[in-house]
C-alpha positions as a Markdown table, in Angstrom:
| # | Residue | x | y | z |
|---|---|---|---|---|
| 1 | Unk | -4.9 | -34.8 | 9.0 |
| 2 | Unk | -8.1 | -34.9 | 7.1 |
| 3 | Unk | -11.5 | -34.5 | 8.0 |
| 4 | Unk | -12.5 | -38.0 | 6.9 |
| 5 | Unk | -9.2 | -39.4 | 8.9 |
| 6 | Unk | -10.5 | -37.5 | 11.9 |
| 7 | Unk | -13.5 | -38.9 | 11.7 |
| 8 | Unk | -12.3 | -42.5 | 10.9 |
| 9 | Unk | -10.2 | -42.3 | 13.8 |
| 10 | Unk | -12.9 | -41.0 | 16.1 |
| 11 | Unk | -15.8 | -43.9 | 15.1 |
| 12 | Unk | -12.3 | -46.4 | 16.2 |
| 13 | Unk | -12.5 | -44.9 | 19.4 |
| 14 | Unk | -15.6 | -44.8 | 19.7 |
| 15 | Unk | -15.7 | -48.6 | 18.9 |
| 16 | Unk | -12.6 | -49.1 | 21.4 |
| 17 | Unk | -10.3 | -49.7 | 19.0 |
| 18 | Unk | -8.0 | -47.5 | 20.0 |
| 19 | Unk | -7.0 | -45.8 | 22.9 |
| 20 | Unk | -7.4 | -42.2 | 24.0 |
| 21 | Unk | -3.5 | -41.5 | 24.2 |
| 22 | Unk | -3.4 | -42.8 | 20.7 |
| 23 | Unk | -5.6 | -39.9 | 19.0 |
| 24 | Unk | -4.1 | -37.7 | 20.8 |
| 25 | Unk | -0.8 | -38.7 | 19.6 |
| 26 | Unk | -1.9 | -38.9 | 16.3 |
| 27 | Unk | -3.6 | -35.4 | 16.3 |
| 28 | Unk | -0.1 | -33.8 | 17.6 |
| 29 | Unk | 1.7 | -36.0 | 15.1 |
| 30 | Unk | -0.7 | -34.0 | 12.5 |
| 31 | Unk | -0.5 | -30.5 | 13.3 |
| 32 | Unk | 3.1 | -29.7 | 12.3 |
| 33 | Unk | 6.3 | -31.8 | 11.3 |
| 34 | Unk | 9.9 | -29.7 | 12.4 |
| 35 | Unk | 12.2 | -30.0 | 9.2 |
| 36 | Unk | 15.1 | -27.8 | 10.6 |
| 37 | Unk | 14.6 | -25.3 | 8.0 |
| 38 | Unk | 11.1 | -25.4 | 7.7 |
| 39 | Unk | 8.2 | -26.8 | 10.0 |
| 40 | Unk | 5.5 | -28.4 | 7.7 |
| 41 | Unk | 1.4 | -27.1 | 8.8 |
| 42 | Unk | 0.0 | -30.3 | 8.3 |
| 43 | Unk | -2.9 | -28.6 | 9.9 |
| 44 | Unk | -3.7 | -26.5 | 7.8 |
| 45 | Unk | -5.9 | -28.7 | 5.6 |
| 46 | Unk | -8.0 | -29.5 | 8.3 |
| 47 | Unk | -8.4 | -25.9 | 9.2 |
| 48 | Unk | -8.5 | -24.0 | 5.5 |
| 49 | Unk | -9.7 | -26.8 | 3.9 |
| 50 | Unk | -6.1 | -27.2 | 1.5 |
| 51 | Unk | -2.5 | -28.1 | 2.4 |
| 52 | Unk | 0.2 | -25.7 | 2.8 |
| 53 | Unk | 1.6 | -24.3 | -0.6 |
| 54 | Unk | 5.1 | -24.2 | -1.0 |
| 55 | Unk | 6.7 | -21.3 | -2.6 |
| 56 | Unk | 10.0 | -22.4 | -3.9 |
| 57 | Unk | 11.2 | -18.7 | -4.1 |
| 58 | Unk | 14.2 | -18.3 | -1.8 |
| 59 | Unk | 14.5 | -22.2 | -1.2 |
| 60 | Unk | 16.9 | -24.6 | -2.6 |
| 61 | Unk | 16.1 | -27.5 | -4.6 |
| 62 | Unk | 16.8 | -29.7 | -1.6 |
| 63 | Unk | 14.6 | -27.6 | 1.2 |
| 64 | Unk | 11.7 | -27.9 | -2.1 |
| 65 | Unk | 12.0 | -31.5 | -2.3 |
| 66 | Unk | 12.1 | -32.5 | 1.5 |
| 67 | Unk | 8.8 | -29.9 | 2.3 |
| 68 | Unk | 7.1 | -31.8 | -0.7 |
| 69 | Unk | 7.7 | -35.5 | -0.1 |
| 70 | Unk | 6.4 | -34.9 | 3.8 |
| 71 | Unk | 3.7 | -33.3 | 2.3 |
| 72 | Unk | 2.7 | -35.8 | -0.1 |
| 73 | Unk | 3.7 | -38.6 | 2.5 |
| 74 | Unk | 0.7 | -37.2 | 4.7 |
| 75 | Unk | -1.4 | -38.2 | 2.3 |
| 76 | Unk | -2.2 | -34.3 | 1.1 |
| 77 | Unk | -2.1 | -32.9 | -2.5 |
| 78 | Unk | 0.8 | -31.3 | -3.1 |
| 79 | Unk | 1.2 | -27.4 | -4.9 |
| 80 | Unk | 4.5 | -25.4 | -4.8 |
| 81 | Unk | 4.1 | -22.5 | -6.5 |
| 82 | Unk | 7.4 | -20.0 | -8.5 |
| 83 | Unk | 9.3 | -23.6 | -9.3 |
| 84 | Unk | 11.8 | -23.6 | -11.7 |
| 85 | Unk | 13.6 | -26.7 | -13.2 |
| 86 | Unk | 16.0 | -27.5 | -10.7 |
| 87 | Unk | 13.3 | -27.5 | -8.1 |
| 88 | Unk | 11.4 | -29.7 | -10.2 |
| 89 | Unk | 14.3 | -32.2 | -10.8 |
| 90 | Unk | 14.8 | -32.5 | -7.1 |
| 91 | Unk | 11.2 | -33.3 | -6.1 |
| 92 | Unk | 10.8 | -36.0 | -9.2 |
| 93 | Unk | 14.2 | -37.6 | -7.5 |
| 94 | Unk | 11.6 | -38.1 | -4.5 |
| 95 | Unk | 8.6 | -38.6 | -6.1 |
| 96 | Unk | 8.2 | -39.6 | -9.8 |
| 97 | Unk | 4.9 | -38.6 | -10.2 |
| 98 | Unk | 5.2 | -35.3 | -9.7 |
| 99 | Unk | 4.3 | -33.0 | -12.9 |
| 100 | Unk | 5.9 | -29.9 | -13.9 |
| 101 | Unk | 4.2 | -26.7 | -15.4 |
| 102 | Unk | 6.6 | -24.6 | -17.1 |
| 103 | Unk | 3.9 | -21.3 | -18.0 |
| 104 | Unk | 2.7 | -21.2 | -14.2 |
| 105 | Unk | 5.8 | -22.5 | -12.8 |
| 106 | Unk | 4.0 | -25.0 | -10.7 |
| 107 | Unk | 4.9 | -28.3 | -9.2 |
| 108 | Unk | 1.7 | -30.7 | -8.8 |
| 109 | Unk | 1.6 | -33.9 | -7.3 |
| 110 | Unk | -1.3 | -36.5 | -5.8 |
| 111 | Unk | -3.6 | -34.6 | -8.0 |
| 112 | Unk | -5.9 | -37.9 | -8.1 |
| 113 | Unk | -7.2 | -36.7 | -4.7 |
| 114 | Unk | -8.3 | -33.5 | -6.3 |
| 115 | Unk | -12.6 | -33.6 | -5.6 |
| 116 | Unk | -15.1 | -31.1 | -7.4 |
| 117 | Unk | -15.8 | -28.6 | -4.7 |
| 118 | Unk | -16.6 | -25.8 | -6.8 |
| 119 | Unk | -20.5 | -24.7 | -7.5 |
| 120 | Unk | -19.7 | -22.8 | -10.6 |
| 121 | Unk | -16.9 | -21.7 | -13.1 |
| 122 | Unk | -13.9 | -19.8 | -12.6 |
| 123 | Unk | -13.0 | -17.9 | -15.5 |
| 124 | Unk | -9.5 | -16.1 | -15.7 |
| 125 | Unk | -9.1 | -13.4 | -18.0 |
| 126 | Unk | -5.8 | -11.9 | -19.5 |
| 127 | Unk | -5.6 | -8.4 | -20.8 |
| 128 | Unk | -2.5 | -9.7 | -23.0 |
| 129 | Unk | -0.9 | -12.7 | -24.3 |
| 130 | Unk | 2.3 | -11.6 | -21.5 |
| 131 | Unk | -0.1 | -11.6 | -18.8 |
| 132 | Unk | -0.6 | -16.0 | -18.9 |
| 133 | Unk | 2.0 | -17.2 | -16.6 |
| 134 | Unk | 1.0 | -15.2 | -13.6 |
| 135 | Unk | -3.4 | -15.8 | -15.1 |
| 136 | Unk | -1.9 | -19.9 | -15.1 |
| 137 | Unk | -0.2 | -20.0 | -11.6 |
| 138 | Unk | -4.2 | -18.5 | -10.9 |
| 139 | Unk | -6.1 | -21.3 | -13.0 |
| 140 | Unk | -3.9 | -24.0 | -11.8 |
| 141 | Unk | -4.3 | -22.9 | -7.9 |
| 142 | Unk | -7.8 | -23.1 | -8.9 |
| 143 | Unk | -7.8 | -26.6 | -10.1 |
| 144 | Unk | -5.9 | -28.0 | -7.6 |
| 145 | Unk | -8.8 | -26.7 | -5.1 |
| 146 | Unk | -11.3 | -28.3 | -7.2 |
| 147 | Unk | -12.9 | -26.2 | -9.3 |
| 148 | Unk | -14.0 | -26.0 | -13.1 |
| 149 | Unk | -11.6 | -23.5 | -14.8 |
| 150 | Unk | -12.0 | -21.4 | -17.8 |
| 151 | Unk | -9.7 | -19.5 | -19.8 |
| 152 | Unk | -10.0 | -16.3 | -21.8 |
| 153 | Unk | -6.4 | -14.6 | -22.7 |
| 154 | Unk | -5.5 | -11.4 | -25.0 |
| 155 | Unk | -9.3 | -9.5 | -24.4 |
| 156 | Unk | -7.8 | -6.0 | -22.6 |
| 157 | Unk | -9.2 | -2.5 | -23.9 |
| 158 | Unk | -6.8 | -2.3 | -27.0 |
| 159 | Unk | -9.3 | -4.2 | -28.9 |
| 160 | Unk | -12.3 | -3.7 | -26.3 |
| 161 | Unk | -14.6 | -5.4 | -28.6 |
| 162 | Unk | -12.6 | -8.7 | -27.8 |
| 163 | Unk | -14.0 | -9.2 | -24.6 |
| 164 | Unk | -17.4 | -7.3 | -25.3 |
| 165 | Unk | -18.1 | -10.6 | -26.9 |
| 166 | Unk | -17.8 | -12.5 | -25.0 |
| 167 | Unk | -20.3 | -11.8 | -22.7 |
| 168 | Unk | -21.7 | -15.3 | -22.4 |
| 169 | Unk | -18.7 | -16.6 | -21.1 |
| 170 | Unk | -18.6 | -13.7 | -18.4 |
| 171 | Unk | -21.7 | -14.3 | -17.5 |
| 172 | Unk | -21.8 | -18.2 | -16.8 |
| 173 | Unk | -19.0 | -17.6 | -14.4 |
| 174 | Unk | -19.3 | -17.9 | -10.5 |
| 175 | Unk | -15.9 | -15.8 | -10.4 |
| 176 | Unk | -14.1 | -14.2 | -12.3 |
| 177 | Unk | -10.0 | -13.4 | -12.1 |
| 178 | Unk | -8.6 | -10.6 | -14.4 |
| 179 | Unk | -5.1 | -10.4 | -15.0 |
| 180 | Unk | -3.9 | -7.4 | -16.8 |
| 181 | Unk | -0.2 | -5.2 | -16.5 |
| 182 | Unk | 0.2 | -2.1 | -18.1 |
| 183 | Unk | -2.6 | 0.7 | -16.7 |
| 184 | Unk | -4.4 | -2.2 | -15.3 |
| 185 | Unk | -7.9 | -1.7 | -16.8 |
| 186 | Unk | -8.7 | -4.4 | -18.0 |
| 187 | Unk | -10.8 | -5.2 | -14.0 |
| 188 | Unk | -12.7 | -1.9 | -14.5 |
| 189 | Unk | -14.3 | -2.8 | -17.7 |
| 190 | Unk | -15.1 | -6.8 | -16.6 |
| 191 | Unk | -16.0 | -5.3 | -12.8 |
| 192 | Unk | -18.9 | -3.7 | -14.9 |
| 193 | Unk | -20.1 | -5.9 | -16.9 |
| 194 | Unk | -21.3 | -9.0 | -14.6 |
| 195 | Unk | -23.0 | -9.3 | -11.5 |
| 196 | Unk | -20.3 | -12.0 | -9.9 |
| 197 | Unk | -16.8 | -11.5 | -7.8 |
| 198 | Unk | -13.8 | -9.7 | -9.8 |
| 199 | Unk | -10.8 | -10.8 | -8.0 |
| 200 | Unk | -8.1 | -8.5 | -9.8 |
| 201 | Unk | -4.3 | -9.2 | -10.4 |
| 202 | Unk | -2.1 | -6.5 | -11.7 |
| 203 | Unk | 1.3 | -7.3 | -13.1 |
| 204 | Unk | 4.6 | -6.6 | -13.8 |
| 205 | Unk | 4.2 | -6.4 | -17.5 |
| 206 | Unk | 4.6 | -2.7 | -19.2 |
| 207 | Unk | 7.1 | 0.5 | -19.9 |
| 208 | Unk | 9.0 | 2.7 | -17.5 |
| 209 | Unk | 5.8 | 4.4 | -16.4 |
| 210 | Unk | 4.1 | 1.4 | -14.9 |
| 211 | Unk | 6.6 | 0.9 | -12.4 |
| 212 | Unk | 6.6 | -2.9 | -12.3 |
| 213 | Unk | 2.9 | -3.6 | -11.6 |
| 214 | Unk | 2.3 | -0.3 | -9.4 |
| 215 | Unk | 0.7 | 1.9 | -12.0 |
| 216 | Unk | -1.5 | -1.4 | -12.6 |
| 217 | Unk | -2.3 | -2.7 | -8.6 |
| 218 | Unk | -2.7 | 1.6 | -8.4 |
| 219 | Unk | -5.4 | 1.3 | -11.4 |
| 220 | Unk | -7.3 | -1.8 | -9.9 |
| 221 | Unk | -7.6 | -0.6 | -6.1 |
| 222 | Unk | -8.9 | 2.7 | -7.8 |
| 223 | Unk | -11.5 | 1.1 | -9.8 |
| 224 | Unk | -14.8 | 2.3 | -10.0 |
| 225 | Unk | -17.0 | -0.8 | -10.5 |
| 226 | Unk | -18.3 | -2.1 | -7.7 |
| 227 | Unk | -17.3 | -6.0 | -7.0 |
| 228 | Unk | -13.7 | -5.8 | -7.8 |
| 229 | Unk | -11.1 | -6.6 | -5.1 |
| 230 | Unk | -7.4 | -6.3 | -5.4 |
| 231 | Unk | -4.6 | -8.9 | -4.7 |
| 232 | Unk | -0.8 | -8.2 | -4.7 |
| 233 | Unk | 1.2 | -7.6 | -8.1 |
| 234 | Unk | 2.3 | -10.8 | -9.8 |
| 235 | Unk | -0.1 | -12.7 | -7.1 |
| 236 | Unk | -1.7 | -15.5 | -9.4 |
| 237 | Unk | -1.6 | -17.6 | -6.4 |
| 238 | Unk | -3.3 | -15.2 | -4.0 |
| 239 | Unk | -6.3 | -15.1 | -6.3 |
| 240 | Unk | -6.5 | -18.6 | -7.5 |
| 241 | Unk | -6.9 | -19.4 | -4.1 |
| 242 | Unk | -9.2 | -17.0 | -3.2 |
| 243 | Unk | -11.7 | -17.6 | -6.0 |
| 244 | Unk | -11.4 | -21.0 | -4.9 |
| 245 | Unk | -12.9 | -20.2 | -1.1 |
| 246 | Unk | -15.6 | -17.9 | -2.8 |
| 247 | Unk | -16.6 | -20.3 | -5.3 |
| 248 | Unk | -16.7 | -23.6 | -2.5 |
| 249 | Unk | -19.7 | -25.4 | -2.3 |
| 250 | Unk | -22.0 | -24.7 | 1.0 |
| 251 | Unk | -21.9 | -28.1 | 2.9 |
């Protein structure tokens, strides 16, 4: 349930439209929904300010679709993040409008009830070209929370005068996400250059000697510029999301 269905439901009352015993049965009917397999946090919207994400990793097609289509039905906006096409084919069976993002593996849906609740930009920065699908699951988490999203990929410290130049666009950014594999230093550089949140994401991308991500995530949490927190290796989600809450307009 919604803040504005809350409060439509509370002027009925208040009007004696409806009865006590029906809020509250609506209210129960709004905090979760038992699948079997899943239970569904309707509640969450109304108490983080966005639905529940579904991460499609470990879940068949089927659990996908059936978490999606009572999540849409509630009238939410629907994100499931780590899709791949058979997931995709079994939420379109139950709703058609649901779009498919093959680089951030992302399954969208009611995105007209997307509203601009961001006060700034939110720029995500790749250190390489291999680095996009995890800096896209970031920009379209972004999105979907309602913020303006910009985009800079390939700028890491190979070349460092690639993102040296681009200072304008660092510095007309509320937050900034850097996404970067190898040794990860990429956040370092950008943590010192602007005066705004560095949400850093290491990666999986490099030789032997990065260990998946480790020597990267090891790199970030070591950083010496002040500003620049950490999420988990591959986590394009976690910061998306998180840039979204720092970047939120103050009601």
């Amino acid at each position: 349930m919604t803040k504005d269905e809350l409060t439509s439901l509370l002027s009925k009352f208040k009007a004696r439209k409806v009865s006590a015993e029906y809020i509250v049965e609506r209210i129960s009917a709004g905090i979760s929904e038992p699948l079997g397999f899943a239970t569904v946090d309707h509640h969450r919207e109304l108490r983080q300010g966005f639905p529940e994400v579904i991460l499609c990793e470990g879940k068949t097609p089927a659990q996908v679709a059936a978490i999606a289509s009572r999540i849409v039905a509630h009238g939410s906006i629907l994100l499931a993040t780590r899709a791949d096409k058979t997931h995709y084919a079994a939420v379109r069976r139950v709703m058609r409008k649901a779009k498919y993002d093959p680089v951030s593996r992302t399954i969208t849906a009611n995105t007209h009830l997307v509203s601009k609740k961001g006060r700034g930009t939110v720029l995500v920065v790749t250190a390489g070209t291999s680095d996009i699908p995890v800096a896209e699951e970031a920009a379209v988490t972004a999105v979907v929370m309602g913020n303006e999203v910009d985009r800079l990929f390939d700028v890491g410290v190979a070349g460092i005068h690639r993102i040296l130049r681009q200072s304008e666009k660092l510095r007309n950014a509320s937050v900034i996400i850097v996404v970067a594999g190898m040794e990860g230093a990429l956040a370092s550089v950008v943590g010192g250059l602007v005066r705004v949140p560095v949400i850093a994401v290491p990666t999986s991308i490099g030789y032997g000697a990065s260990f998946k991500g480790l020597a990267a995530l090891l790199g970030m949490l070591n950083s010496c510029a002040a500003g620049v927190t950490v999420v988990n290796i591959d986590n394009g989600f976690g910061a998306g999301f998180a840039a979204g809450l720092i970047n939120r307009k103050e009601k």
